[in-house]
Backbone bond lengths (Angstrom), bond angles and torsions (degrees), N, CA, C in turn:
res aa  C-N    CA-C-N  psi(-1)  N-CA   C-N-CA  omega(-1)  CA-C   N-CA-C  phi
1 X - - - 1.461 - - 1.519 112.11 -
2 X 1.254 117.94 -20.10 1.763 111.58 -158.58 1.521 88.38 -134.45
3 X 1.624 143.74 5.61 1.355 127.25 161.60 1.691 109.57 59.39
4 X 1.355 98.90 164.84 1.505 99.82 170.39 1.459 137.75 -61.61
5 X 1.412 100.41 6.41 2.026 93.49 163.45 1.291 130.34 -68.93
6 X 1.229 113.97 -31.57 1.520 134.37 160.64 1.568 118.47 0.11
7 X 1.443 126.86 123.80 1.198 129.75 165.96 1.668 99.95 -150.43
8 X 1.523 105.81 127.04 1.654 102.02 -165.12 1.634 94.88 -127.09
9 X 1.648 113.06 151.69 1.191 104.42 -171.71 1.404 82.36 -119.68
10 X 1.536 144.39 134.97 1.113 130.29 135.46 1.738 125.28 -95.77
11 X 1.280 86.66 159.37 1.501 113.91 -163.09 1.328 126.25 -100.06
12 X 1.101 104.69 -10.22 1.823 123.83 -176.07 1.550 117.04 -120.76
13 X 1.533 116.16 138.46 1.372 102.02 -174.44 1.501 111.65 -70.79
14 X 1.106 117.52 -47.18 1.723 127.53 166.35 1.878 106.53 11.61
15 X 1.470 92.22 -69.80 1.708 132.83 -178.97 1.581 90.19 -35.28
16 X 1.008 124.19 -42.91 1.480 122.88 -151.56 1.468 93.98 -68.63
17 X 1.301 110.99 -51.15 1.661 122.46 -172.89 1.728 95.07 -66.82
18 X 0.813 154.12 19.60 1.274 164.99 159.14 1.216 114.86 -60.87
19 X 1.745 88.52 -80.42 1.690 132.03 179.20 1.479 96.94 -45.97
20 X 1.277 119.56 -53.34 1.451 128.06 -146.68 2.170 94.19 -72.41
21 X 1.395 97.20 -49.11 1.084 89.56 -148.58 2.291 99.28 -98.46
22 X 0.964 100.81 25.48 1.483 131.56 163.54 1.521 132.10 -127.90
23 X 1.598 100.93 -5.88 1.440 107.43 175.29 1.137 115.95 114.78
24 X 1.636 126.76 100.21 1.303 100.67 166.88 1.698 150.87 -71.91
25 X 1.858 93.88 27.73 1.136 112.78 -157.60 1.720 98.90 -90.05
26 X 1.669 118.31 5.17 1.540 100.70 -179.26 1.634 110.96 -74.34
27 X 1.036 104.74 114.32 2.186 116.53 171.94 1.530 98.77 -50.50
28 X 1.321 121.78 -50.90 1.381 109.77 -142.97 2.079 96.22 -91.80
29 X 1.216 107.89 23.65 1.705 101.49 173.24 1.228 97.38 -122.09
30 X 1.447 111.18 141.81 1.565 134.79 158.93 1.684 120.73 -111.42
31 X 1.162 95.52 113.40 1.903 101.82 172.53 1.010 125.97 -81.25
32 X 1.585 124.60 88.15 1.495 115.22 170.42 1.431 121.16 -56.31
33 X 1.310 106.54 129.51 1.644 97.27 171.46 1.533 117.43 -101.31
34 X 1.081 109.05 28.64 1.564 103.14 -170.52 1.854 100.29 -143.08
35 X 1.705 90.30 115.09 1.729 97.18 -169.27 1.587 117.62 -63.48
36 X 1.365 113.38 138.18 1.249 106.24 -158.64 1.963 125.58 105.96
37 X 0.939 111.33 -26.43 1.420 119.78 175.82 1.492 119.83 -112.89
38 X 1.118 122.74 20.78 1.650 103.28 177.58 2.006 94.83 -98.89
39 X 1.378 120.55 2.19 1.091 104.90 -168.73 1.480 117.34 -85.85
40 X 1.560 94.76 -23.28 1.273 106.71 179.46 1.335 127.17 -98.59
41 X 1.383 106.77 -22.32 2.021 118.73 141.61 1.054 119.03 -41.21
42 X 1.300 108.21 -35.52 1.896 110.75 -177.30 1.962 101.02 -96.16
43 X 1.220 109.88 -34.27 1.626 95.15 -177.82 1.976 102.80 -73.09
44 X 1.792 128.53 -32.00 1.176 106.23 179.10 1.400 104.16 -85.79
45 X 1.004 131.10 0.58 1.412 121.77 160.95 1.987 123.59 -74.48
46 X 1.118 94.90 -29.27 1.733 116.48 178.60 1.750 95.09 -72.63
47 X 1.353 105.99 -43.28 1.775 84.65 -150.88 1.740 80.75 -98.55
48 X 1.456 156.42 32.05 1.165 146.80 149.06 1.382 114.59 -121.79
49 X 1.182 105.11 27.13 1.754 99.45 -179.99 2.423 89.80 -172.16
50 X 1.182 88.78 55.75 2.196 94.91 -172.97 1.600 78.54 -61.85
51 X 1.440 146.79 -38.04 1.396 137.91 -167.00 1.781 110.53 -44.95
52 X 1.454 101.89 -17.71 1.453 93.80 -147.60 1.774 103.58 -135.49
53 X 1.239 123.34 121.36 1.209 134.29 -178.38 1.177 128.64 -40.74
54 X 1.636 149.89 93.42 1.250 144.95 -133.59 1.435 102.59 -124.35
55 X 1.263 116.18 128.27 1.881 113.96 -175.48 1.329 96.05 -139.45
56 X 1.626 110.50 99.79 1.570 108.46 152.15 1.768 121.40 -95.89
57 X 1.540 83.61 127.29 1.589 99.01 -177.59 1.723 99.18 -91.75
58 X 1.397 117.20 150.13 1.279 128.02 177.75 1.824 133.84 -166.26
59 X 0.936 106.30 176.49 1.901 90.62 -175.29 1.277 105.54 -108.82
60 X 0.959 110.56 157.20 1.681 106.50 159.10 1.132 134.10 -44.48
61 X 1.195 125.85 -52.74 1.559 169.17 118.41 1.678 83.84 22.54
62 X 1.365 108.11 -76.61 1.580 124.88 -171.25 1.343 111.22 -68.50
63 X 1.514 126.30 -34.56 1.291 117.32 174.61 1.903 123.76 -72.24
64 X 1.596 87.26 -27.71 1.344 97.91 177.75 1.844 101.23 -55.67
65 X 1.197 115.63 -24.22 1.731 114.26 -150.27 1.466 85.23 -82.80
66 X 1.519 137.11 -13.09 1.314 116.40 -143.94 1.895 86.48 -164.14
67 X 1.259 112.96 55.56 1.683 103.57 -174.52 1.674 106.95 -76.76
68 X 1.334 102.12 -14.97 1.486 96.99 -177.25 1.729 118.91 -67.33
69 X 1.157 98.50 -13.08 1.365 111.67 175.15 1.503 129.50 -52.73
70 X 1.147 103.64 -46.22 1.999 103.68 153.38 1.146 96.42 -52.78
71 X 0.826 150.24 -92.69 1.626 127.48 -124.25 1.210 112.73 -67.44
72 X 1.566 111.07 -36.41 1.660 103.32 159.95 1.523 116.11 -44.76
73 X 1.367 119.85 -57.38 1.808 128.07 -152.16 1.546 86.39 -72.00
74 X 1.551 129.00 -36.04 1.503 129.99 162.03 1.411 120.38 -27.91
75 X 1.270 107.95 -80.66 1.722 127.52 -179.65 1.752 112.14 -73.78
76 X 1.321 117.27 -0.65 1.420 99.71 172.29 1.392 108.28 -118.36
77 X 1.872 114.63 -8.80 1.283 123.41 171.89 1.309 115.44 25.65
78 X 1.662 110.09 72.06 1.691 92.50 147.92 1.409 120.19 -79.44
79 X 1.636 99.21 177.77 1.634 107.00 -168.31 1.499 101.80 -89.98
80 X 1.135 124.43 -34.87 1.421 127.16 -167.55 1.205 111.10 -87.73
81 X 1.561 130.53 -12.49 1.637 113.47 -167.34 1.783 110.85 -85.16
82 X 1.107 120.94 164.01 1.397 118.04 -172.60 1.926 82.99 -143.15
83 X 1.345 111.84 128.91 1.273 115.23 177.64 1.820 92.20 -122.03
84 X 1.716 102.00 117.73 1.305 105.73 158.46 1.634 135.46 -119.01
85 X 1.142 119.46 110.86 1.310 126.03 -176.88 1.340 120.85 -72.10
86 X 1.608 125.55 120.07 1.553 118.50 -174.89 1.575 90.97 -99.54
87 X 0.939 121.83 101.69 1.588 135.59 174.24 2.101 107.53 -77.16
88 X 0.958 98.97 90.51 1.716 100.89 174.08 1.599 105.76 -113.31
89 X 1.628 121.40 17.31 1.718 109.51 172.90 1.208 113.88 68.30
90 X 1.964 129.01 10.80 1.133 117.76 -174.06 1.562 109.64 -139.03
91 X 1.234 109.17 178.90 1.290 104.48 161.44 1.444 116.68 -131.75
92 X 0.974 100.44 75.33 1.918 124.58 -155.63 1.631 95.79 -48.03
93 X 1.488 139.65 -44.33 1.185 127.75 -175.33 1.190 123.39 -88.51
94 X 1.483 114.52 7.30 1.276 123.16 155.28 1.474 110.83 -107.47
95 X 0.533 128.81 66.41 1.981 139.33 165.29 2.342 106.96 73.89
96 X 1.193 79.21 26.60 1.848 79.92 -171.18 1.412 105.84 52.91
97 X 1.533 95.70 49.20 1.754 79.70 170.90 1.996 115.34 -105.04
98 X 1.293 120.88 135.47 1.374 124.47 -134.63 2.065 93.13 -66.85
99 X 1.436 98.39 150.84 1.778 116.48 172.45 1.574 91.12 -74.13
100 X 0.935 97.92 -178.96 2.224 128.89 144.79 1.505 98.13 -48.99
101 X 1.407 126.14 -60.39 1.668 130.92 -91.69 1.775 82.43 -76.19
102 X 1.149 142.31 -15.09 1.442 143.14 174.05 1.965 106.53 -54.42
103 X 1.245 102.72 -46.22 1.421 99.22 168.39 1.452 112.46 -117.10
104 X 1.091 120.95 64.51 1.804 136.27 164.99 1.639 99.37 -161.61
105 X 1.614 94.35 134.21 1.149 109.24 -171.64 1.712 94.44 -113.83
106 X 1.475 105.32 99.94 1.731 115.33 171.10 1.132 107.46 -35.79
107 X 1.226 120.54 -70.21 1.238 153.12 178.50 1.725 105.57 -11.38
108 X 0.773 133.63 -79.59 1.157 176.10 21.78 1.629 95.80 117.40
109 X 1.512 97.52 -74.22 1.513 110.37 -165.41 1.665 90.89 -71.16
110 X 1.180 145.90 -56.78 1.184 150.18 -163.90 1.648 109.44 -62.92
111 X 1.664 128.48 -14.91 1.086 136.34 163.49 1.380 126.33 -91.03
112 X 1.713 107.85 -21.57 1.552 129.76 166.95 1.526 126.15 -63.15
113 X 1.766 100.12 -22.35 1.649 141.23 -173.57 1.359 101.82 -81.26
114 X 1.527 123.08 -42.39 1.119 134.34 -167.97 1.834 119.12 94.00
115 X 1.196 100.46 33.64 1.355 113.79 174.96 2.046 105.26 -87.03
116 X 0.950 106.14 118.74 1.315 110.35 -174.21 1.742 121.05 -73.41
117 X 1.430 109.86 -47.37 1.185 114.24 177.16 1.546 127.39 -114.09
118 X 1.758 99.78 95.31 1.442 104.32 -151.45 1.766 96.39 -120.75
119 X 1.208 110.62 170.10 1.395 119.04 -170.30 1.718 130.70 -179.00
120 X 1.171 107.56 143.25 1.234 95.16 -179.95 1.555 108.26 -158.03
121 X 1.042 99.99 149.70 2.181 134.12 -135.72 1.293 104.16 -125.88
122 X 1.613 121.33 139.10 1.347 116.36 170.13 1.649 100.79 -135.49
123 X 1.041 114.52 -7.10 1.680 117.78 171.98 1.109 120.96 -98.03
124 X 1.068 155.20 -142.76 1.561 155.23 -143.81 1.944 90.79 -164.46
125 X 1.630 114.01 -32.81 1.409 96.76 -173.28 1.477 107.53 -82.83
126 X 1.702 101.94 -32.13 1.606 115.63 -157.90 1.754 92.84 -67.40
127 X 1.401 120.34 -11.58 1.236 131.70 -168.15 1.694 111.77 -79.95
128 X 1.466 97.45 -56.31 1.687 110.64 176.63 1.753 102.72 -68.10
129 X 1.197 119.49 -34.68 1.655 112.65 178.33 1.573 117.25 -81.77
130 X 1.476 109.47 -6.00 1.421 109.38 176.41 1.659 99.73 -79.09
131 X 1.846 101.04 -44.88 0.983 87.99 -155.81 1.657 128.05 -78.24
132 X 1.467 91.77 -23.04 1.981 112.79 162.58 1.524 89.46 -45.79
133 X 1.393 135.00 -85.86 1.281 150.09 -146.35 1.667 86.85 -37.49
134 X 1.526 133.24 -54.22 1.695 142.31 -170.82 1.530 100.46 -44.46
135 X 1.394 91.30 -54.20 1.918 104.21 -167.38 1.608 109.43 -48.59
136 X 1.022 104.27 -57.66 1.223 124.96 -179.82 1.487 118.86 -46.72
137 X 1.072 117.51 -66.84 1.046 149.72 176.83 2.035 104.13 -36.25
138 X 0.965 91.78 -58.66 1.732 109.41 -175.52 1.258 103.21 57.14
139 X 1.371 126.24 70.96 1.260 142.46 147.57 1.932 143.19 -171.00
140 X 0.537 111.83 147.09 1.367 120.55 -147.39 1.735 101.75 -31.32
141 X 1.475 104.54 134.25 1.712 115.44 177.05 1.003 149.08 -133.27
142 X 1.315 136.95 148.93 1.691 127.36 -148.61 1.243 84.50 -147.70
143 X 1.881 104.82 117.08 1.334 122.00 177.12 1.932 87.86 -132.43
144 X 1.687 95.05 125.43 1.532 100.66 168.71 1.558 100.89 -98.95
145 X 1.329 145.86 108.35 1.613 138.90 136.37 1.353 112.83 -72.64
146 X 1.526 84.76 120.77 1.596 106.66 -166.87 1.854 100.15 -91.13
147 X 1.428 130.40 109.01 1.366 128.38 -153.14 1.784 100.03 -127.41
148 X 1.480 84.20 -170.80 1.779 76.50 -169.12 1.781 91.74 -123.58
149 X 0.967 121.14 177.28 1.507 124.92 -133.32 1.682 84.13 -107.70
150 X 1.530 119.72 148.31 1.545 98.47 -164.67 1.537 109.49 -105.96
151 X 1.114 103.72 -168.95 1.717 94.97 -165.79 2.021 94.20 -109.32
152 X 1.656 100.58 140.37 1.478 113.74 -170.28 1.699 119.15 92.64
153 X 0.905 112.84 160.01 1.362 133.43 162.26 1.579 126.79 -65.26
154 X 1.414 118.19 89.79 1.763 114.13 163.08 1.133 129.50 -3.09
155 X 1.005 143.94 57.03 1.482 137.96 172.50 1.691 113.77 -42.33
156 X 1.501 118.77 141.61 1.764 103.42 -177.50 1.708 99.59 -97.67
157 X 1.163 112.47 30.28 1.381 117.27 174.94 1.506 131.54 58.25
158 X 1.277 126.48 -173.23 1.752 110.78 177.22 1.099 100.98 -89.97
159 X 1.266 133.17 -41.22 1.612 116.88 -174.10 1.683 126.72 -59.54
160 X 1.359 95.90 143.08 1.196 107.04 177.71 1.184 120.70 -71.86
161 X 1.537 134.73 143.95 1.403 146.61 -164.70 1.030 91.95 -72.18
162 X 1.357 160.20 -84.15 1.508 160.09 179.26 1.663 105.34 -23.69
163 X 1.783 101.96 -70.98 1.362 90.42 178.71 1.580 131.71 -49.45
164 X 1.514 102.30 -34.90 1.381 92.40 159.33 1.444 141.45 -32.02
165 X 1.709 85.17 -64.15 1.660 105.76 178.79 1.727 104.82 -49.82
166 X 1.338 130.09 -59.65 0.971 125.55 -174.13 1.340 143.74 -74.01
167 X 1.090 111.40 -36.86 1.962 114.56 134.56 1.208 119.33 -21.83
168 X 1.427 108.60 -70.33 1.777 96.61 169.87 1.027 133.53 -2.48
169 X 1.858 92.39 -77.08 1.294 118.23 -109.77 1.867 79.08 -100.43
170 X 1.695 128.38 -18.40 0.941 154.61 142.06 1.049 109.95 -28.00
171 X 1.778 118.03 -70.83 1.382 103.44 -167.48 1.704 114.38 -90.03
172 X 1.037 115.39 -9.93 1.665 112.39 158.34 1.352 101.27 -68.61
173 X 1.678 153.59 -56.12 1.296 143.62 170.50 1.700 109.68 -18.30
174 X 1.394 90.57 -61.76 1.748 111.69 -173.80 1.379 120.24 -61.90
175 X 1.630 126.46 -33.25 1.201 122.21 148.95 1.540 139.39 -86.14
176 X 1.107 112.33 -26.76 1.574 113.09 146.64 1.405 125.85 -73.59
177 X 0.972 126.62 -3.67 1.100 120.47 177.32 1.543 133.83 76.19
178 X 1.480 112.64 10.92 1.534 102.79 -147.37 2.060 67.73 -146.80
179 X 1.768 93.49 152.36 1.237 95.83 179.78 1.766 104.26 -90.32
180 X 1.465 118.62 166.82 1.262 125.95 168.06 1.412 120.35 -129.67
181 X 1.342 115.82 -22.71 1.560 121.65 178.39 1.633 87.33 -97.18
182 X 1.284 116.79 154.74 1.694 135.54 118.46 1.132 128.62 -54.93
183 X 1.485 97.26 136.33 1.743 122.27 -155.58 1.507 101.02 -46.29
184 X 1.263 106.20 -42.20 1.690 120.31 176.34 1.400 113.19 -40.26
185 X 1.069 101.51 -49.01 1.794 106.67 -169.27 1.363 111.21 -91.74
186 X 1.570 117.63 22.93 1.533 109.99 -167.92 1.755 91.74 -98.53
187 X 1.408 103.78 163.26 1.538 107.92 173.09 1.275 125.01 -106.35
């Protein structure tokens, strides 16, 4: 659906077991490890690169850490970012111990923010048509998938938190073309 412009930040450790067990060879994903920040990794990534399709994935768990964050992704509205929340009521990498998000309606709050194109999904199709509906749309989006809590323990994977960071930040160098680190800081 979204072609090779794609740059996705996830927000949840879960994600990691993703990476792991699909390869940790995808360039174009970044793992925040710190709850509360992939939204805004993905909004300065949206508003310095609008060329390029931006999908932050995240938990509830994590949005709860940082709700003020709509209203920012509200008032700076890029066109390209798509913010998706997997809402499972937990905070699975802290022992599944349960959020709010059962009595808070994202939804809701993320339209109160002034986010225009907001939504929320409990199937896998209503999921792919929300998220076409984002594309389309070309402007900033709030999709809650409401999911079920997964089975096992988060692993934070083999990669290193740095290396993370720097892979990236590498392979955005490598498709734009233009450097962003100093030679110094290369690995």
């Amino acid at each position: 659906m979204v072609g090779d412009n794609l740059l996705v930040i996830w927000g949840t450790t879960k994600t990691i077991e993703w990476l792991q067990v699909n390869g940790e060879d995808k360039m174009n994903v970044f793992t925040s490890y710190a709850m509360g920040e992939a939204s805004m990794v993905g909004l300065g990534l949206a508003l310095a690169l609008p060329h390029r399709r931006i999908f932050v994935l995240d938990g509830d768990g994590a949005l709860l850490m940082n709700l003020g964050c709509l209203t920012t992704l509200a008032n700076k509205a890029p066109k390209n970012l798509i913010y998706i929340l997997m809402d499972n009521a937990s905070y699975v990498s802290g022992g599944r111990l349960p959020t709010f998000s059962k009595a808070t309606d994202f939804t809701a709050i993320a339209r109160a923010a002034s986010i225009k194109f907001t939504r929320t999904v409990k199937t896998i199709s209503d999921f792919k048509s929300a998220v076409k509906d984002a594309i389309k749309k070309r402007q900033t989006a709030f999709i809650v998938a409401k999911v079920g809590i997964s089975e096992g323990f988060p692993s934070l994977g083999t990669m290193d938190a740095l290396e993370n960071k720097y892979r990236f930040i590498r392979y955005i160098e490598s498709i734009e073309k233009k450097q962003i680190l100093p030679d110094i800081l290369k690995r």
